[in-house]
N, C-alpha and C positions, 0 to 999 in steps of 0.2 A: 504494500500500500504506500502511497505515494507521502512524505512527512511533509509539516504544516510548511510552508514557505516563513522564513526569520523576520521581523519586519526591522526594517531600514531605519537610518536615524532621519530621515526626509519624513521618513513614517512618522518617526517622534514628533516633525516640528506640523504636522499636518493634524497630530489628535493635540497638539496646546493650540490650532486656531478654533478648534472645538470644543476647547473645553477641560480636555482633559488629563491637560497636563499644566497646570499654572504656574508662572514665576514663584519661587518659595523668598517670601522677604525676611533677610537675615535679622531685621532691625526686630521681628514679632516675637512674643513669648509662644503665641496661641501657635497649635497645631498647624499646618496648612492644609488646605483642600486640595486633595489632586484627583479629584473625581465628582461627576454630578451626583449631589446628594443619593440623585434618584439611584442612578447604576448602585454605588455602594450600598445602598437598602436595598437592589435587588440579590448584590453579592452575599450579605450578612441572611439574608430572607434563606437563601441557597445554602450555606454554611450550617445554618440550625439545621437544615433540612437534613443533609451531608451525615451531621451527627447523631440526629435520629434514628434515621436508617442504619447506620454501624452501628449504634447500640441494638438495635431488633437484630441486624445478621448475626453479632455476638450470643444470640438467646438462640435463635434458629434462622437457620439457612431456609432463604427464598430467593428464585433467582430470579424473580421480577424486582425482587427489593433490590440485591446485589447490582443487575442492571442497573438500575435510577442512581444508584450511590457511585456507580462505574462514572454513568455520564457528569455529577457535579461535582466529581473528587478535584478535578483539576481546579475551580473556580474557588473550593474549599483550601486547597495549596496555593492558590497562587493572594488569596485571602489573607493568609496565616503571613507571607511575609509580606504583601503591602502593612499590616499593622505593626510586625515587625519594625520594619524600615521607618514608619511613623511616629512609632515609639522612639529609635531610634534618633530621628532628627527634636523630638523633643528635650531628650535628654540633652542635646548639644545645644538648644536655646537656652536649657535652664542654666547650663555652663556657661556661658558664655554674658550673662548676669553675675556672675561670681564674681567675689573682690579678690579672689588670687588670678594673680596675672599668667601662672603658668598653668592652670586649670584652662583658663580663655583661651591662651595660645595651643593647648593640645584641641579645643573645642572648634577652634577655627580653620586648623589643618584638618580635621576631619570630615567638616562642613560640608566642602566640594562632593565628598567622594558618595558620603550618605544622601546629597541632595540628588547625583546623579540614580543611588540606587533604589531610591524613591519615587524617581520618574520611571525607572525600567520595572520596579515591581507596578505601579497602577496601570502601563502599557499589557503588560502580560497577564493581569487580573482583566482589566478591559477586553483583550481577545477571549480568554478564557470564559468571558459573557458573553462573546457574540454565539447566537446558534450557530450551528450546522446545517449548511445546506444539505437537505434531506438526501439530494442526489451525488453527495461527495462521494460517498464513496464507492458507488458503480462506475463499471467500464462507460464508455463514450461513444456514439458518433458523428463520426465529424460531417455537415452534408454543406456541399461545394456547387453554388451555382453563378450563374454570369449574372453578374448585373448590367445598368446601362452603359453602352461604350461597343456594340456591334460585336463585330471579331475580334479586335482586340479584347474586350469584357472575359470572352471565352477564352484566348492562349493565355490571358493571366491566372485564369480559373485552373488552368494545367499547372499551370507554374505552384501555384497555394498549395494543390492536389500533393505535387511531388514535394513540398518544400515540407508539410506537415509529415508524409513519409516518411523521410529522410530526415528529420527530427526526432521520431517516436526509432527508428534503426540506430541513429547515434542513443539516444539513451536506454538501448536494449528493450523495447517495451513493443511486447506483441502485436500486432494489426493487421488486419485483414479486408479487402476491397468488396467491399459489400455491392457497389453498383460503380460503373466508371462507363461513360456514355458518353462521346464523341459526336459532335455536328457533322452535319455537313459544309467543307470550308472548301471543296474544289482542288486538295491539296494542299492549298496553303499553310505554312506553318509561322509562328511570329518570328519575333527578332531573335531568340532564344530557342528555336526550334521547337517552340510547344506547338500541340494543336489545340483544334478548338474545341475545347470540353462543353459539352450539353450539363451534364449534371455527375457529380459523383460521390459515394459514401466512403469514408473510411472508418473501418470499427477500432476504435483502440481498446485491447482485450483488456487490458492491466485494470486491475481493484484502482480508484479512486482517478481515472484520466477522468472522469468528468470535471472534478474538483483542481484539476489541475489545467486543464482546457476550455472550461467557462467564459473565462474571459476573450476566445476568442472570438467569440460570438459576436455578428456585428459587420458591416459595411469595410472593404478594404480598398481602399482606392491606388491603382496606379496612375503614375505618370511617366512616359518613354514616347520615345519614337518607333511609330511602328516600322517593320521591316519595309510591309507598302508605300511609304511615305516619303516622295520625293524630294521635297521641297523641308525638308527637314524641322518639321514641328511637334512641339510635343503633346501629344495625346491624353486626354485624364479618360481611364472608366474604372471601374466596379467590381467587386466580385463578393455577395452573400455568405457566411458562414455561418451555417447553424449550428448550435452544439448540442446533441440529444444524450436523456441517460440510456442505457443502452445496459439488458440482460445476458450474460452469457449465452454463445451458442447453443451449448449442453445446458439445458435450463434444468435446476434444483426445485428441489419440490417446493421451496419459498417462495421461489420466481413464481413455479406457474399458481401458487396459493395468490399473489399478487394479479395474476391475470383472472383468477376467476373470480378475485373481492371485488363487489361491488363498489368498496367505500377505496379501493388502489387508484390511483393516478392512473395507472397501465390498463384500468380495465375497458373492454371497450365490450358492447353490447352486439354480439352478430349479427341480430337484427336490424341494426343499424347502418351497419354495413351493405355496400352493392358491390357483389363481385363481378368482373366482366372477364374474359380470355379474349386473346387474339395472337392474331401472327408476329412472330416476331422481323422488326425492320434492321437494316442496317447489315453490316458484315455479319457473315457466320455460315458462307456456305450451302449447300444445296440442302441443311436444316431450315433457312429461314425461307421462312412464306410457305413451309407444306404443314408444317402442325404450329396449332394454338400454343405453344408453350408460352408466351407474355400473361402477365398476369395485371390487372389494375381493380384497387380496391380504392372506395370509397366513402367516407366517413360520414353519413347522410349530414346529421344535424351541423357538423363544422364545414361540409366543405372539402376536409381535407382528402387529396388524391395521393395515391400511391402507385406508382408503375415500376414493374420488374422482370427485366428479361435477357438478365445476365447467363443465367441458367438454361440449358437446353430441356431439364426438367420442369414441368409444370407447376408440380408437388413444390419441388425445392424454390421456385421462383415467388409461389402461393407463402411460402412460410416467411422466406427472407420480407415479401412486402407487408406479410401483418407484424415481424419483429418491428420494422419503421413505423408503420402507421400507429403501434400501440406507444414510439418513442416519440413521434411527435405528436400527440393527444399528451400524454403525460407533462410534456414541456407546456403545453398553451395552457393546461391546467393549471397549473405550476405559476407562470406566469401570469394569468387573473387575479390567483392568491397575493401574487406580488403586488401586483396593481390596487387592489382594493387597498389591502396595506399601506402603499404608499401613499393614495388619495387620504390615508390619517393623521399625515404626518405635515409639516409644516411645508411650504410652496417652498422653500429655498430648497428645501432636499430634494423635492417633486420632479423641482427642473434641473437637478445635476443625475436624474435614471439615464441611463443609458438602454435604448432599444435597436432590436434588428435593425432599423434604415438608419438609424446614425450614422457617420463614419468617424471609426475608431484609430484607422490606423491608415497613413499612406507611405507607399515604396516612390521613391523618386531617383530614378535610373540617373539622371544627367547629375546629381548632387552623388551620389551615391551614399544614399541615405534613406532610415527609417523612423519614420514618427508614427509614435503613439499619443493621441491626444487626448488620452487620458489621464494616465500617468506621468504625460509632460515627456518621456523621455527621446533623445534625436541620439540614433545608433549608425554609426558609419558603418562600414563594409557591407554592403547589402548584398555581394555573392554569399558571403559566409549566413548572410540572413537568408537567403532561397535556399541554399542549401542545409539548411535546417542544422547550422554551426550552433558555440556557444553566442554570438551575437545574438540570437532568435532566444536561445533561453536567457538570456539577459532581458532584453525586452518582455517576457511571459513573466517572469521575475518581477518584472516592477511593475505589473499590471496586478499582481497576484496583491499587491501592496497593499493599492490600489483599492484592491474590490474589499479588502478587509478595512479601510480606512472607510469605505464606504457603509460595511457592514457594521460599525461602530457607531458609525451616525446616525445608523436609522435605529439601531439599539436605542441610544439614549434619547431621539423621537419619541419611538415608543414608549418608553420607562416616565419622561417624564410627561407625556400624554395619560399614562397608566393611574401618575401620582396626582396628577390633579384631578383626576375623576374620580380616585380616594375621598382626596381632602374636600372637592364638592358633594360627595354621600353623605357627610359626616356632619 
C-alpha cells in the first residue's frame, strides 16, 4: 500500500494562512493557540473516545471495537504530543519570567527548537483529523480522452496514455490496458510520433493508486507545435483525465458483497441498465465485422455509456465494461456527496474545488516546462516528465500537498460549521 505523502514546509506556511498554525509570541505567559478551537474539540472529543474503547478491548475482545480504536489511535498519538509540546512551551514562558538570568538564558535557547516542535506536532494532529478518502485505498483507473484541440487533442492523449505507463513501470507498480482505442488520423502521427488516441483505460493494480493518482484528475492542456504546422505556431489543446476506484480483477467476496449492496457506491441496479452488442470496428482482422463481440452498456437514469471491444470475447468485453460503468457510477456518486458538502461550507472554499473541466496542469514544449496550477509548482525537463521520470513524481508530490492542505480546510469548515450549530441548540 502506497505510504501517506510527508507534507512540505510550503505545507507548513499554507495551514498558518488558515489558521492553523499561528505566530507563538514570546513576550505571553498564556499558552498559545495552534489550532481552531473547533479541530482541537474534535481531537480531545476522539481521544476520550480512543480511551474508551481500549478500556472495553482490555475486558473483551470485539473486532468492531478494535476496528474504531484502529482508525482514531493515530489522532489519539499525535494528541498526546501536541499537548506534550504545549506543555512544553509553557514551561519555557514561565522561565523565562524568572529573576535568574541563567534559568532565562537556558529558556530562550530552547525557545526556537520547542516552538518549531509545536508547529510540526499540531501539523501532524491536523492530518491525522482529516478523513480518509473512502476510495484510498483501492486500485485505480486511469481513463484518457481528447479534449478540444482536433488531432493534436488526440496524439497528446497518447503521449498522457504512455507517460502514466511508464511512470507506474518506473515505480514497479502493476497495470494493465483495460481499453486503448485509436482514431482514425489517415496515418498521421504528431511531433513525437504518437497517434491519435480515441479513448483509453489504464488499471493501476496496486492497493491504494487511487489515493495516490486522484489528483490527476482534471483538464491537461498542451502547448507545441504541431508536426503539421508550417508556419511555425504554437498550438494549445486538451486532454480529460479521469480517475476511477477500481476493484481487483479477481474480485473477493467483499468486492462482489459491494456490488450486490444496495447502500455501495458500486452498486448498480441491472434493471437499469440497457445492454446493446455489435460488431466490432477498427483493426483486428477478418474477426471484425462477422460476430457481435463489442459490447455497450448503458446506465439509464445517468446517462452514462460504456463501450468495449478490446476483446474478441463477448463475455470478457461484457465484464470489463460493467467493471467501468460500476467505476464511474461510484465516482459521480462520490462526487455529489462532495458537492453537497461543499455547498456547507463557506464561498471562499466553494470556489478554490477543483472539477473535471478545470485545467490543472499545462506541458509547454517551447519553454520546456510543466505547471501545475494548483500547487503552484513550474518543473523543467519535460522529457523526463513524459517519460514518467522523477520530475513527474515531483510534481504528483506537490499536488499530493496540495489536496491535503485542501482537505484541512474543508475539515475545519466543517468543524467549525459543526460548532456553531452546537452553540445555536443550546
Amino acid at each position: 500500500m502506497f505510504a501517506a505523502p510527508w507534507v512540505c514546509r510550503s505545507c507548513a506556511r499554507s495551514l498558518r494562512r488558515v489558521g492553523i498554525s499561528r505566530s507563538i509570541r514570546r513576550a505571553s505567559t498564556e499558552t498559545p493557540v495552534n489550532l481552531p478551537p473547533a479541530l482541537l474539540d474534535r481531537a480531545r472529543r476522539l481521544a476520550a473516545e480512543h480511551q474508551q474503547l481500549s478500556a472495553a478491548l482490555a475486558k473483551d475482545f470485539d473486532a468492531k471495537t478494535a476496528k474504531r480504536a484502529g482508525e482514531i489511535s493515530r489522532v489519539a498519538d499525535a494528541l498526546r504530543q501536541f499537548e506534550k509540546a504545549r506543555e512544553a512551551l509553557r514551561e519555557l514562558h514561565g522561565l523565562l519570567e524568572s529573576n535568574d538570568a541563567e534559568l532565562r538564558e537556558l529558556a530562550q535557547d530552547d525557545l526556537e527548537a520547542t516552538n518549531a516542535q509545536l508547529a510540526d506536532s499540531s501539523r501532524e494532529l491536523s492530518i491525522a483529523l482529516t478523513p480518509k478518502h473512502p476510495f484510498a485505498d483501492m486500485p485505480c483507473l486511469l481513463e484518457i480522452r481528447p479534449g478540444p484541440g482536433g488531432t493534436e487533442g488526440r496524439f497528446f492523449a497518447d503521449s498522457l496514455f504512455h507517460m502514466y505507463r511508464a511512470y507506474c513501470s518506473n515505480k514497479g507498480y502493476r497495470t494493465r490496458v483495460v481499453k486503448y482505442e485509436a482514431s482514425d488520423s489517415d496515418g498521421q502521427t504528431g511531433s513525437e510520433g504518437e497517434i491519435a488516441l480515441q479513448e483509453a483505460v489504464l488499471e493501476i493494480q496496486e492497493p491504494g493508486a487511487y489515493g495516490l493518482f486522484r489528483g490527476e484528475a482534471g483538464m491537461h492542456r498542451v502547448q507545441r507545435v504541431p508536426a503539421t504546422e508550417k508556419s511555425g505556431r504554437t498550438h494549445t489543446s486538451a486532454v480529460a483525465v479521469w480517475v476511477l476506484p477500481s476493484f481487483p480483477e479477481n474480485s473477493t467476496s467483499e468486492s462482489e458483497a459491494d456490488w450486490d449492496n444496495p447502500e455501495s457506491d458500486f452498486y448498480i441496479n441491472p434493471a437499469e441498465v440497457r445492454s446493446e452488442t455489435m460488431r466490432a470496428r477498427g483493426a483486428g482482422g477478418q474477426h471484425v465485422n462477422k460476430t457481435e463481440s463489442a459490447v455497450r452498456l448503458t446506465h439509464i437514469p445517468t446517462g452514462t455509456t460504456v463501450s468495449m471491444q478490446d476483446s474478441r470475447s463477448q463475455q470478457r468485453n461484457r465484464e470489463e465494461a460493467w467493471r467501468l460503468l460500476r467505476s464511474r457510477i461510484a465516482q459521480q456518486r462520490r462526487e455529489a456527496r462532495e458537492e453537497q458538502a461543499r455547498q456547507l461550507r463557506s464561498s471562499v472554499l466553494a470556489n478554490s474545488q477543483i472539477t473535471r473541466g478545470d485545467k490543472i496542469r499545462t506541458y509547454q514544449y517551447q519553454q520546456d516546462r510543466c505547471t501545475d496550477h494548483r500547487s503552484g509548482l513550474d518543473a523543467h525537463n519535460l522529457p523526463d516528465v513524459l517519460r514518467g521520470g522523477e520530475t513527474l513524481g515531483k510534481i504528483m508530490e506537490s499536488v499530493q500537498t496540495w489536496l491535503i492542505n485542501k482537505d484541512i480546510q474543508a475539515l475545519i469548515a466543517d468543524e467549525e460549521a459543526a460548532a456553531a450549530a452546537r452553540k445555536e441548540g443550546k
